[in-house]
Structure formats: structure tokens, C-alpha cells
N, CA, C, O and CB atoms as a CASP TS submission, in Angstrom:
PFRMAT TS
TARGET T0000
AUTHOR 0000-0000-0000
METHOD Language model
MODEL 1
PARENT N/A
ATOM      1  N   UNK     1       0.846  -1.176   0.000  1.00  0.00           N
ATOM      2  CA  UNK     1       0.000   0.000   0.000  1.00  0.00           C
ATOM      3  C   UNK     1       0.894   1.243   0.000  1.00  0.00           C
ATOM      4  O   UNK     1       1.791   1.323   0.840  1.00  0.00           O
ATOM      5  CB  UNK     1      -0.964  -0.004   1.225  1.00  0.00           C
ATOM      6  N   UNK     2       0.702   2.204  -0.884  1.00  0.00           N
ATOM      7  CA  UNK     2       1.534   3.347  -1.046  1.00  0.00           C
ATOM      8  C   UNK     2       1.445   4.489   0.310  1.00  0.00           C
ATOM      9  O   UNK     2       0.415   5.114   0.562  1.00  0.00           O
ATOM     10  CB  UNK     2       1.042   4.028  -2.484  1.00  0.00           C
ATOM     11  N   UNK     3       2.407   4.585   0.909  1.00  0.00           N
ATOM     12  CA  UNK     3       2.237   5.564   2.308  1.00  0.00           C
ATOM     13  C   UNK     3       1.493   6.617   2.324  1.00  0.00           C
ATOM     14  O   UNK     3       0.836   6.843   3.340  1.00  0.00           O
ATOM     15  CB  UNK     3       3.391   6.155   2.774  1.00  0.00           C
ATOM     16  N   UNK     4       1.405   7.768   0.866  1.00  0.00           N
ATOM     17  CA  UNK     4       0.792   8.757   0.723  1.00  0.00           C
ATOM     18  C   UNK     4      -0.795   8.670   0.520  1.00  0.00           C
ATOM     19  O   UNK     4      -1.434   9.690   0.781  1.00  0.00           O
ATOM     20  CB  UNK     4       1.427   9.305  -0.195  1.00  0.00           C
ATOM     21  N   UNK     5      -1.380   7.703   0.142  1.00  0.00           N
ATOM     22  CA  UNK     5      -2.883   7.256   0.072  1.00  0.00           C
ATOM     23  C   UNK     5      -3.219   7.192   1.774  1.00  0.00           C
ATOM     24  O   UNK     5      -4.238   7.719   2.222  1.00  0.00           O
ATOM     25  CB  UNK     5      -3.109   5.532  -0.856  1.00  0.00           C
ATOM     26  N   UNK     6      -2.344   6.561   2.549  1.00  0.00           N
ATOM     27  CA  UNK     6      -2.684   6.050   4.042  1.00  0.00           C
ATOM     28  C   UNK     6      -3.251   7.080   4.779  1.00  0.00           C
ATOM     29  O   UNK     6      -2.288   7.775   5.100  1.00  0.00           O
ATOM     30  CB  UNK     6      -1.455   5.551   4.864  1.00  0.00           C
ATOM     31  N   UNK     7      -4.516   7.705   5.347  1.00  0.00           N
ATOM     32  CA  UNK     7      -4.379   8.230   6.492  1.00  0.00           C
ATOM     33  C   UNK     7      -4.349   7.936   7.923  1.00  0.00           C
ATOM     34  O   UNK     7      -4.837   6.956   8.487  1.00  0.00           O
ATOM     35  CB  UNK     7      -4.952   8.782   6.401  1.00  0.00           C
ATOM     36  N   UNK     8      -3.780   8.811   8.379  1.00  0.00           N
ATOM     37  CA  UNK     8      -3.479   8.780   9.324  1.00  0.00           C
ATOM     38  C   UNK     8      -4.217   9.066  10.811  1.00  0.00           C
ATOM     39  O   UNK     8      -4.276   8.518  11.911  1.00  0.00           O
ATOM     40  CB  UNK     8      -2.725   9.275   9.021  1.00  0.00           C
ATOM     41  N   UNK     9      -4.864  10.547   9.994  1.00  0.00           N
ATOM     42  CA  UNK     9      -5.619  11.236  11.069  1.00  0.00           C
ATOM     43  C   UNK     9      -4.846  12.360  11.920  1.00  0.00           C
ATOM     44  O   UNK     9      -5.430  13.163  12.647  1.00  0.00           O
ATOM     45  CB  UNK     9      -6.103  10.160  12.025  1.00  0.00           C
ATOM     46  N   UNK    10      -3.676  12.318  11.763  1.00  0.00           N
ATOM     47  CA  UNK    10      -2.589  13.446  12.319  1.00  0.00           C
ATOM     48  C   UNK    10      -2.742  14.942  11.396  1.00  0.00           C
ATOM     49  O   UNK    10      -3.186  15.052  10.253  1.00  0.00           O
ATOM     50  CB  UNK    10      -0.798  12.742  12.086  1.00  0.00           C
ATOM     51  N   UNK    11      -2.363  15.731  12.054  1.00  0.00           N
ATOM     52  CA  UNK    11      -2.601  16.476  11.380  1.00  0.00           C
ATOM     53  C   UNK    11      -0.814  17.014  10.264  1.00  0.00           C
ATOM     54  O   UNK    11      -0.714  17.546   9.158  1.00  0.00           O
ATOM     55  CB  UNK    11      -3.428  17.465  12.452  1.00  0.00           C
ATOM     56  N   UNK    12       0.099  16.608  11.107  1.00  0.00           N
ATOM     57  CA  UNK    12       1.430  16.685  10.673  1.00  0.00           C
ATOM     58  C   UNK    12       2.230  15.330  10.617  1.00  0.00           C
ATOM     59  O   UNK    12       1.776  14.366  11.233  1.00  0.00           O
ATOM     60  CB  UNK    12       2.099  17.620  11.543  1.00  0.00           C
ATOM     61  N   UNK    13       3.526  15.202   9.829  1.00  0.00           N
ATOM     62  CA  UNK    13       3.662  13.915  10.008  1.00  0.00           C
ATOM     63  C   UNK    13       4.995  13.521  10.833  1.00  0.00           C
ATOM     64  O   UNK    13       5.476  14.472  11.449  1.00  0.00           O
ATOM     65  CB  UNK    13       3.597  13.323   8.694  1.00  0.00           C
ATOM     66  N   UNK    14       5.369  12.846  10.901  1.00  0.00           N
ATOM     67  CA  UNK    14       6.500  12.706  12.215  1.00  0.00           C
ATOM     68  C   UNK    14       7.694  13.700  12.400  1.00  0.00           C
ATOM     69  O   UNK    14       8.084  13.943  13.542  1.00  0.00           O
ATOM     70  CB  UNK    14       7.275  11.297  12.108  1.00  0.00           C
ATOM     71  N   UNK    15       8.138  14.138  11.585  1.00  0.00           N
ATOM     72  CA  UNK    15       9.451  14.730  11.164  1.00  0.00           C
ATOM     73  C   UNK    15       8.766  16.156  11.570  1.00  0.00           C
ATOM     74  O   UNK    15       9.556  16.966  12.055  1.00  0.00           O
ATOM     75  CB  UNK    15      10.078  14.437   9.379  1.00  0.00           C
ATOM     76  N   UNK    16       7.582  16.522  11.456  1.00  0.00           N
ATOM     77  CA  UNK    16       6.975  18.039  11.522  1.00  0.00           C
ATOM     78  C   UNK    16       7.159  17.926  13.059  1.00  0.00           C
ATOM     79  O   UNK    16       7.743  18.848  13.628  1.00  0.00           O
ATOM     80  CB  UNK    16       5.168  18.410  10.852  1.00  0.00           C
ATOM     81  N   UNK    17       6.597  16.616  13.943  1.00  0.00           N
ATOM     82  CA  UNK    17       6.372  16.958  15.420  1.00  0.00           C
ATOM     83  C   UNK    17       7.594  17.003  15.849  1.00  0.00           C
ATOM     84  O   UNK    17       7.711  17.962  16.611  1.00  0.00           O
ATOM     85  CB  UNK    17       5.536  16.019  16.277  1.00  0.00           C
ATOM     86  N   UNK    18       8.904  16.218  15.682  1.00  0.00           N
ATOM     87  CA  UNK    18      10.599  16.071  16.050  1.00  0.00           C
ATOM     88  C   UNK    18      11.283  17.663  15.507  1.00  0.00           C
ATOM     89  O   UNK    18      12.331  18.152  15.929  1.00  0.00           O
ATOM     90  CB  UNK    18      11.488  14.444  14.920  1.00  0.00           C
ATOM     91  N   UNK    19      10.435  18.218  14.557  1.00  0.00           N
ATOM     92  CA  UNK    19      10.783  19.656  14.212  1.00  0.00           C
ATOM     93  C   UNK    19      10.097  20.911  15.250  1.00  0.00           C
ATOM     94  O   UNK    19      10.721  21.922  15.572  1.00  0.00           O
ATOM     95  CB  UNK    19      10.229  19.867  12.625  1.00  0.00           C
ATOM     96  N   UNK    20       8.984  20.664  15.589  1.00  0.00           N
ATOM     97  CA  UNK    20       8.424  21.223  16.886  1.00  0.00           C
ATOM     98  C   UNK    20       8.989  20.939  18.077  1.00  0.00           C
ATOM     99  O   UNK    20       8.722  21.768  18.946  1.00  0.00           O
ATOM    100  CB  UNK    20       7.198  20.879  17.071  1.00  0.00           C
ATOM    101  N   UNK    21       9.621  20.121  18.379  1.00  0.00           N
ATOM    102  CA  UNK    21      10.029  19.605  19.712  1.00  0.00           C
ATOM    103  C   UNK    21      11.289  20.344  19.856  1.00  0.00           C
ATOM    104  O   UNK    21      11.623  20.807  20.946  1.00  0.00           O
ATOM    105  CB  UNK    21      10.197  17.969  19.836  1.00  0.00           C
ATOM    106  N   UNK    22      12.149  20.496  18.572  1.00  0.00           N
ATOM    107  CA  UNK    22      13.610  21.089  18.179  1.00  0.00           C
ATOM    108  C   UNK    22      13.407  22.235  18.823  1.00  0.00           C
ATOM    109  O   UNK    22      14.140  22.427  19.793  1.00  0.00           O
ATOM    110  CB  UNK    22      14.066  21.308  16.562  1.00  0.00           C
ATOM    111  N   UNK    23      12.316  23.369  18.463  1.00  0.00           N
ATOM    112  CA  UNK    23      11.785  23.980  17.977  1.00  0.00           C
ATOM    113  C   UNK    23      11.442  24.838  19.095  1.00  0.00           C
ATOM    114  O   UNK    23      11.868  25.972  19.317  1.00  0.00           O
ATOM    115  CB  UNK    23      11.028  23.420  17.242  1.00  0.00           C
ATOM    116  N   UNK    24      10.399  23.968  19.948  1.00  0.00           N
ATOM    117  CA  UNK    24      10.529  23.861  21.535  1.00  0.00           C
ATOM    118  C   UNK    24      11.498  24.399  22.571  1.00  0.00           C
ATOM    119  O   UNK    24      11.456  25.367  23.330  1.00  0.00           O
ATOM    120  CB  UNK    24      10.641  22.691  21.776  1.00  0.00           C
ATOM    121  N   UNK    25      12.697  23.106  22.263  1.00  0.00           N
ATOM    122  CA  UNK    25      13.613  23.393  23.096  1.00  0.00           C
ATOM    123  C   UNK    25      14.727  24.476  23.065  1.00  0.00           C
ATOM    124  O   UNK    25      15.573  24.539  23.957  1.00  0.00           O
ATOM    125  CB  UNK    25      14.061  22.414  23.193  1.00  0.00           C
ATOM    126  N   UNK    26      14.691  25.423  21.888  1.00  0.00           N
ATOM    127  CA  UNK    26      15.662  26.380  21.177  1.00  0.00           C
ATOM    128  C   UNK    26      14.707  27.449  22.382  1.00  0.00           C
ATOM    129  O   UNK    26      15.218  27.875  23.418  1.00  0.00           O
ATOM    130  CB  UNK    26      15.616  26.632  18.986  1.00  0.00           C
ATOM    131  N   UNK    27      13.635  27.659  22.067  1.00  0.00           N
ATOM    132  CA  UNK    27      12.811  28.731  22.752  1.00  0.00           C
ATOM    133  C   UNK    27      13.325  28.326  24.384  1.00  0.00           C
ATOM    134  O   UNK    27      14.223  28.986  24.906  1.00  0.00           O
ATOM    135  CB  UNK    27      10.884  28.571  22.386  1.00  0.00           C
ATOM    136  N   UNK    28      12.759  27.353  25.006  1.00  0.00           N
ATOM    137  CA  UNK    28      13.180  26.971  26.546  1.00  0.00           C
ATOM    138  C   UNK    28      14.719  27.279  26.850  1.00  0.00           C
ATOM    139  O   UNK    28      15.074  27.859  27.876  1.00  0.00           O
ATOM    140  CB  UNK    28      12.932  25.282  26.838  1.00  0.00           C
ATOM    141  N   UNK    29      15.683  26.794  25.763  1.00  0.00           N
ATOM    142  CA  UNK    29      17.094  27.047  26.056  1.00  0.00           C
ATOM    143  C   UNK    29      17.176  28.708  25.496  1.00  0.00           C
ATOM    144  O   UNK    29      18.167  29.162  26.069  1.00  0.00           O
ATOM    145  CB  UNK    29      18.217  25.817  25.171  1.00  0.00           C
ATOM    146  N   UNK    30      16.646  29.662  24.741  1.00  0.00           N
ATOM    147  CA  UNK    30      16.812  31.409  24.792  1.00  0.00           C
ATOM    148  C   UNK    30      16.670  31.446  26.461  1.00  0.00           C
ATOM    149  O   UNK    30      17.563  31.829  27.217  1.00  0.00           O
ATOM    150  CB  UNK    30      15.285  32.548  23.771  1.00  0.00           C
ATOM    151  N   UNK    31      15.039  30.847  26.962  1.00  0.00           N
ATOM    152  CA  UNK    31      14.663  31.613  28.078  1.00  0.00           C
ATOM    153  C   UNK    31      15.879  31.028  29.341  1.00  0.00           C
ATOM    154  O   UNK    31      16.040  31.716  30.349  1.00  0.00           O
ATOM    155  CB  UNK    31      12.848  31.296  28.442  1.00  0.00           C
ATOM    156  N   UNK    32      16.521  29.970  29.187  1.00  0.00           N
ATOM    157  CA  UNK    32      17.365  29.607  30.434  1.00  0.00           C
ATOM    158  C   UNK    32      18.366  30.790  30.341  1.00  0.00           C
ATOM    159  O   UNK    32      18.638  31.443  31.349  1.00  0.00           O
ATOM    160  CB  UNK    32      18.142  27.990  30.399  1.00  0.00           C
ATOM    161  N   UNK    33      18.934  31.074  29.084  1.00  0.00           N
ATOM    162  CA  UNK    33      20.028  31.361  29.093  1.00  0.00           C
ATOM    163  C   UNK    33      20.152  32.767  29.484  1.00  0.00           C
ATOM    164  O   UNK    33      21.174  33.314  29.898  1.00  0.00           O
ATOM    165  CB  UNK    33      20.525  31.012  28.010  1.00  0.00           C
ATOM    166  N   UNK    34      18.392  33.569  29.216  1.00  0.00           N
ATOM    167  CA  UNK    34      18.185  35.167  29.860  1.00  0.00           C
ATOM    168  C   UNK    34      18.446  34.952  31.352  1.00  0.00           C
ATOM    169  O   UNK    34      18.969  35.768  32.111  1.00  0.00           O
ATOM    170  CB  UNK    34      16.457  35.913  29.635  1.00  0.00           C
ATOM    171  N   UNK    35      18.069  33.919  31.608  1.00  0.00           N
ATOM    172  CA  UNK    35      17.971  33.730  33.247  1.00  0.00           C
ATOM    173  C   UNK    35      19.615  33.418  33.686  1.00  0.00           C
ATOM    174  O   UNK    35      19.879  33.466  34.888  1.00  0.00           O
ATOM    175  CB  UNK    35      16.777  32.196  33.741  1.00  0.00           C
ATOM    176  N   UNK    36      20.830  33.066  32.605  1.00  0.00           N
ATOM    177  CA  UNK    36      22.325  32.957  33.421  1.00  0.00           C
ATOM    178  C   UNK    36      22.436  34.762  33.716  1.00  0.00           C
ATOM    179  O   UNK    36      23.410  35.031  34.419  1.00  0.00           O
ATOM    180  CB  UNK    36      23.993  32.122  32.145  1.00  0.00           C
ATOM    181  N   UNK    37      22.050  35.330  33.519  1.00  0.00           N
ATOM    182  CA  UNK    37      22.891  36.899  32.868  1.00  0.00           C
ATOM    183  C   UNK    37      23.005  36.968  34.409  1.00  0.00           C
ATOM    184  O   UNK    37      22.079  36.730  35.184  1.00  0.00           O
ATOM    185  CB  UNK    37      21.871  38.552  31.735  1.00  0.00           C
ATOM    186  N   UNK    38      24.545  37.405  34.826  1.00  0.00           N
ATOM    187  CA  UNK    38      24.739  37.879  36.158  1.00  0.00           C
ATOM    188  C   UNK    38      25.171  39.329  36.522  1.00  0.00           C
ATOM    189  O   UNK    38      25.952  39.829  37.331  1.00  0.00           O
ATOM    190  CB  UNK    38      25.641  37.069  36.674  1.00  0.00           C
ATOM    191  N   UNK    39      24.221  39.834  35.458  1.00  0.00           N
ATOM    192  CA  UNK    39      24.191  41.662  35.754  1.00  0.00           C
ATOM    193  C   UNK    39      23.086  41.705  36.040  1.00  0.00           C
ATOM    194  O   UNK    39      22.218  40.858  35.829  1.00  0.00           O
ATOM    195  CB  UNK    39      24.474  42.862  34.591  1.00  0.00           C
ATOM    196  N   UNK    40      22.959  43.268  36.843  1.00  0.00           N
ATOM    197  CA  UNK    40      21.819  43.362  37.382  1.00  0.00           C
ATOM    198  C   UNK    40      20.596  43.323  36.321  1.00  0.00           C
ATOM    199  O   UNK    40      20.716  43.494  35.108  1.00  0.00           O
ATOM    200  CB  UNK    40      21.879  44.524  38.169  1.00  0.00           C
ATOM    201  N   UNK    41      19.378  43.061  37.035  1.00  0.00           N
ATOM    202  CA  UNK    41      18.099  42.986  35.973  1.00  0.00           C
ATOM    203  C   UNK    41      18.209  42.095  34.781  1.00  0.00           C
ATOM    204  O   UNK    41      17.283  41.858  34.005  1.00  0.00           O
ATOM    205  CB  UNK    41      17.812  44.382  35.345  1.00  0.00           C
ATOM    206  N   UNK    42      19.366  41.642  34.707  1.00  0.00           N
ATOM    207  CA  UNK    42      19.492  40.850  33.425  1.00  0.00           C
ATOM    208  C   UNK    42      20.201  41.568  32.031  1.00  0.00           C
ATOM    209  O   UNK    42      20.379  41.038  30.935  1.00  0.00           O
ATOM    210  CB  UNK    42      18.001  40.440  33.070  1.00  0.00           C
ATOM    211  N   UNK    43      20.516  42.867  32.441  1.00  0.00           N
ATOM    212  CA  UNK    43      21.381  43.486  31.264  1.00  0.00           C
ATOM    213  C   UNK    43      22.952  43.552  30.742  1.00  0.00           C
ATOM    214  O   UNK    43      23.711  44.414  30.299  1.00  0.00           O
ATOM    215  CB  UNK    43      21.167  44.615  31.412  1.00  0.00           C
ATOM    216  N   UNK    44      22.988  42.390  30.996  1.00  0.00           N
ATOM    217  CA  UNK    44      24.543  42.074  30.262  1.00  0.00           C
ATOM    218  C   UNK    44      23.865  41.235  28.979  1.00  0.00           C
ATOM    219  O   UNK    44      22.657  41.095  28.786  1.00  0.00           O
ATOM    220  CB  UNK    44      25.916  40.895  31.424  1.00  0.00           C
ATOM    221  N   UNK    45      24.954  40.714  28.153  1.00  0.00           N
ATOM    222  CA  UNK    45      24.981  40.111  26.899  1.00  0.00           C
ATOM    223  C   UNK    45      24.015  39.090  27.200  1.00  0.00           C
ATOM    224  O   UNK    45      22.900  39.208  26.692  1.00  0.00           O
ATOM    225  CB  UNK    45      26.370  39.618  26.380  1.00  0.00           C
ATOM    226  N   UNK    46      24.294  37.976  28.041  1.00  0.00           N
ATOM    227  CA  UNK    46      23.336  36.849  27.907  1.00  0.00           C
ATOM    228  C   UNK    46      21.834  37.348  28.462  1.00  0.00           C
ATOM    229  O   UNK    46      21.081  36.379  28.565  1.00  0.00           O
ATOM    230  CB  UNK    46      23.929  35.513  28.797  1.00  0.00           C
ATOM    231  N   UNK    47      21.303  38.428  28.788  1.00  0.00           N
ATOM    232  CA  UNK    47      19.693  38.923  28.920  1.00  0.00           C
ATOM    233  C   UNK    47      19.582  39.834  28.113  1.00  0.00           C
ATOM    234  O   UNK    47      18.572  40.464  28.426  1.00  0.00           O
ATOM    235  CB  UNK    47      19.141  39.478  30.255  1.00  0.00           C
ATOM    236  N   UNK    48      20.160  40.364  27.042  1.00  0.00           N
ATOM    237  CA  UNK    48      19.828  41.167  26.632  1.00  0.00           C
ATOM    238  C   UNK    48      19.888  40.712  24.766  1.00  0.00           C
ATOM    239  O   UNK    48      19.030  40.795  23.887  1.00  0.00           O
ATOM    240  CB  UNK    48      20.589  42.244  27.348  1.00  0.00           C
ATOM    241  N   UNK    49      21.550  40.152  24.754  1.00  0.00           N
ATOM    242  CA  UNK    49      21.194  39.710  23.351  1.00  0.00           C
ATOM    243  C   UNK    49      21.231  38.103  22.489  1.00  0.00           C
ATOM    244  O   UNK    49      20.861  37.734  21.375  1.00  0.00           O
ATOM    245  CB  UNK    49      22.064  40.536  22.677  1.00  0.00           C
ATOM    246  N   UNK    50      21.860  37.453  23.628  1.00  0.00           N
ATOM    247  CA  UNK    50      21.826  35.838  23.301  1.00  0.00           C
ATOM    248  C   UNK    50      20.592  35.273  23.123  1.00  0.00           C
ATOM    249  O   UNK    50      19.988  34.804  22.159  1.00  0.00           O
ATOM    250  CB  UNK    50      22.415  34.995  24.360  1.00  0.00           C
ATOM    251  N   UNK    51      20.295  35.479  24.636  1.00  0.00           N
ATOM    252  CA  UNK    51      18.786  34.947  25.156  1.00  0.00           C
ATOM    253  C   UNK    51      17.932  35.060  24.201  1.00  0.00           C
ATOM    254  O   UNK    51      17.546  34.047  23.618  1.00  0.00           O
ATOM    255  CB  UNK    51      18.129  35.681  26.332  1.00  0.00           C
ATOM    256  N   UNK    52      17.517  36.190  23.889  1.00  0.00           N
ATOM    257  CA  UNK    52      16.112  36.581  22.727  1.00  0.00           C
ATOM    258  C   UNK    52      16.685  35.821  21.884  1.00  0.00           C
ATOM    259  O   UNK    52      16.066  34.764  21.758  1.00  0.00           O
ATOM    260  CB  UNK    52      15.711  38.292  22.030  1.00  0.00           C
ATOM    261  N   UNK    53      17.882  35.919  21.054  1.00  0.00           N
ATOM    262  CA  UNK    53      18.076  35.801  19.920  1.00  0.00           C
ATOM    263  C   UNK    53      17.703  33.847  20.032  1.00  0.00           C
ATOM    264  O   UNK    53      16.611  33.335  19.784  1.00  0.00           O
ATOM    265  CB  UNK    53      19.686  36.558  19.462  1.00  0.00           C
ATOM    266  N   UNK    54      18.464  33.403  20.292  1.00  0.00           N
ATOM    267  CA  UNK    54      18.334  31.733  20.597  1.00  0.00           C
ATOM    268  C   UNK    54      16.352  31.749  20.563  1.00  0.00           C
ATOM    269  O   UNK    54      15.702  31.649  19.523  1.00  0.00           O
ATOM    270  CB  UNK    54      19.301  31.130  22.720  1.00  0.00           C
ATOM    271  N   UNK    55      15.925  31.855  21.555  1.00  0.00           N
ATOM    272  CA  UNK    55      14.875  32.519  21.815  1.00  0.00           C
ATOM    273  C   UNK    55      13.606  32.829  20.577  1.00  0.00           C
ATOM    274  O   UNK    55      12.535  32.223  20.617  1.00  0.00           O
ATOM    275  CB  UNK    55      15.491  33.678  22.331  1.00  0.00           C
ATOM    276  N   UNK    56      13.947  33.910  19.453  1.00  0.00           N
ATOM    277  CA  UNK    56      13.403  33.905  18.919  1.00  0.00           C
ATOM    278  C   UNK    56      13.668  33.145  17.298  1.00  0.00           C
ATOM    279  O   UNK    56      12.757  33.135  16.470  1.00  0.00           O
ATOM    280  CB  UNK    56      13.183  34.911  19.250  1.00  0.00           C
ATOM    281  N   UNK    57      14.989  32.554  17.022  1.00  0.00           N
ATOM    282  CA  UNK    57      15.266  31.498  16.013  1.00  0.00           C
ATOM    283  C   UNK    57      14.441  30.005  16.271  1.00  0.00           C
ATOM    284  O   UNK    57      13.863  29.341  15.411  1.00  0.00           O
ATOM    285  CB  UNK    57      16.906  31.262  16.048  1.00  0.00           C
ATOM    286  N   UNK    58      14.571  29.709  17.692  1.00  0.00           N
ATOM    287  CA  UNK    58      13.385  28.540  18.648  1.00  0.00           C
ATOM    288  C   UNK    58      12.080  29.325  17.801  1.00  0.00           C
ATOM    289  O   UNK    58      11.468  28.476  17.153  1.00  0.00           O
ATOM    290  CB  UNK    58      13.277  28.764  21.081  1.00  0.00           C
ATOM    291  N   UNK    59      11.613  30.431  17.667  1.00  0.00           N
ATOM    292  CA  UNK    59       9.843  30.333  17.357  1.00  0.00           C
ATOM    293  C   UNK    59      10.006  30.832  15.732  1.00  0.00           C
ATOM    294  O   UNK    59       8.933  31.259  15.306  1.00  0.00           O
ATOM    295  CB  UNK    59       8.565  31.713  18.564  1.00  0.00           C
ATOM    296  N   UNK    60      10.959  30.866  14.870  1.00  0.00           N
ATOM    297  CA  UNK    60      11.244  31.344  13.706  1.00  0.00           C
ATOM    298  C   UNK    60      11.201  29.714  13.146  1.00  0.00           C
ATOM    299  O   UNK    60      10.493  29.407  12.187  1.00  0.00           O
ATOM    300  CB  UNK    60      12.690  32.374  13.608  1.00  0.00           C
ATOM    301  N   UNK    61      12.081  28.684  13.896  1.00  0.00           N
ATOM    302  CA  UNK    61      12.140  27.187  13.570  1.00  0.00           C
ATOM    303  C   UNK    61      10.871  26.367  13.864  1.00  0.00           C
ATOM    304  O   UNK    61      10.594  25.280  13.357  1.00  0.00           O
ATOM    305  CB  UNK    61      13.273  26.550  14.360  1.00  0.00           C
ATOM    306  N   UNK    62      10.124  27.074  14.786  1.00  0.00           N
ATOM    307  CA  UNK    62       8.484  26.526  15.065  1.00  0.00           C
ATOM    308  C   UNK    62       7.912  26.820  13.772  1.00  0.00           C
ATOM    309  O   UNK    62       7.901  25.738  13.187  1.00  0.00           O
ATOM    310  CB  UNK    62       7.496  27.386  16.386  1.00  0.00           C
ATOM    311  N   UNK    63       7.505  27.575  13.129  1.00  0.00           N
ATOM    312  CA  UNK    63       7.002  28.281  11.926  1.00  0.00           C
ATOM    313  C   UNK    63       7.396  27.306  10.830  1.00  0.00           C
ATOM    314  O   UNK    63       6.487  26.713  10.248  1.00  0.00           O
ATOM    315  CB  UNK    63       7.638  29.809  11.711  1.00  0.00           C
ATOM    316  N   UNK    64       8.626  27.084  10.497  1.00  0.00           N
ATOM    317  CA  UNK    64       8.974  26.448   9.923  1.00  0.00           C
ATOM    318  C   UNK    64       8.655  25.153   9.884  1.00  0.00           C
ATOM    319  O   UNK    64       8.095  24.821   8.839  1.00  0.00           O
ATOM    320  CB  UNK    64       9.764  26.672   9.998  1.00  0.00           C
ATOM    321  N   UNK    65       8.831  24.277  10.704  1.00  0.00           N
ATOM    322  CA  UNK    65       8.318  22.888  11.625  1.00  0.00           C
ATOM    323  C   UNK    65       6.793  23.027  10.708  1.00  0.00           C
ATOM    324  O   UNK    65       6.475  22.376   9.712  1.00  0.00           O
ATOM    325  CB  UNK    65       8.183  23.117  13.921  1.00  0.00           C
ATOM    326  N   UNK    66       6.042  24.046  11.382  1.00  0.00           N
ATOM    327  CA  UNK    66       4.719  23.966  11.233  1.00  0.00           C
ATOM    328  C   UNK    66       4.193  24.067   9.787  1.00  0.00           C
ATOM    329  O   UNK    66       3.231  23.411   9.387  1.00  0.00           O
ATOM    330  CB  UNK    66       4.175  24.935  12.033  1.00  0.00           C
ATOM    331  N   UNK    67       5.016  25.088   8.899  1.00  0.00           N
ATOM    332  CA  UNK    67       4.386  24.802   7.519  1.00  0.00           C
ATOM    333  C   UNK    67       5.522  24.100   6.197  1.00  0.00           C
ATOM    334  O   UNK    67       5.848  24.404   5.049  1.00  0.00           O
ATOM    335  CB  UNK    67       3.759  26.419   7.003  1.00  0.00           C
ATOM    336  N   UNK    68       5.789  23.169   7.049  1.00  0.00           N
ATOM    337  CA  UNK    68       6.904  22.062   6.138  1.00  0.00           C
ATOM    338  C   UNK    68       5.363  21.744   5.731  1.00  0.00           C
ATOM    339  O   UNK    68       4.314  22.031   6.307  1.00  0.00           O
ATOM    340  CB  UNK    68       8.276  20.524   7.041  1.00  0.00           C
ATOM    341  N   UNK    69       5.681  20.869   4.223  1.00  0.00           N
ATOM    342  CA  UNK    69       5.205  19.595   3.989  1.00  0.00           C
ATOM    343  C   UNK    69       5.861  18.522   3.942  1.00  0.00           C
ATOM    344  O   UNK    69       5.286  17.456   3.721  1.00  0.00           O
ATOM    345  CB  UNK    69       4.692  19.553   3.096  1.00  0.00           C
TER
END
């Protein structure tokens, strides 16, 4: 039986959810890494420009994840 006829009922297919999960953890590892910054309030390099950045490539790679086919 040809795989692409099969449904499934998912709405994405495996490689999309292991791309969300990636995807996931890029965002969780921005937000740890705002939280190393050992200047006050968080304004040294790692709260001000690592963090987001990691941070927002994690929800730039969600997007992606999400409209693969």
C-alpha cells in the first residue's frame, strides 16, 4: 500500500512533530540562558542579546516545523 494514500488522522507527520520539539527546546534554552545573565536585571549580553536571539530562532524554527510539507 503506497504511504501517501494512508491516512493517518494526524494532522502533521513525524518529522513536523521532532521539528516542533527542536523547535521547543531552542525557545526553553533562549529563556534559560536570559535567566544565566549575572548583571543586574538581566542586562549584560546573555539577557539582553543571546537569550532573545536563541529565543526567537526557537519560534522562527516553530514556523517552519509547522508549515513544512
Amino acid at each position: 500500500m503506497d504511504n501517501s494514500t494512508e491516512k493517518s488522522g494526524l494532522p502533521f507527520k513525524r518529522t513536523n512533530y521532532v521539528h516542533m520539539l527542536i523547535g521547543l527546546g531552542l525557545i526553553i534554552l533562549g529563556f534559560i540562558i536570559m535567566t544565566l545573565d549575572k548583571e543586574e536585571f538581566g542586562f549584560g549580553f546573555l539577557g539582553i542579546t543571546l537569550g532573545p536571539m536563541v529565543a526567537f530562532a526557537g519560534f522562527i524554527y516553530e514556523f517552519y516545523a509547522i508549515l513544512k510539507k
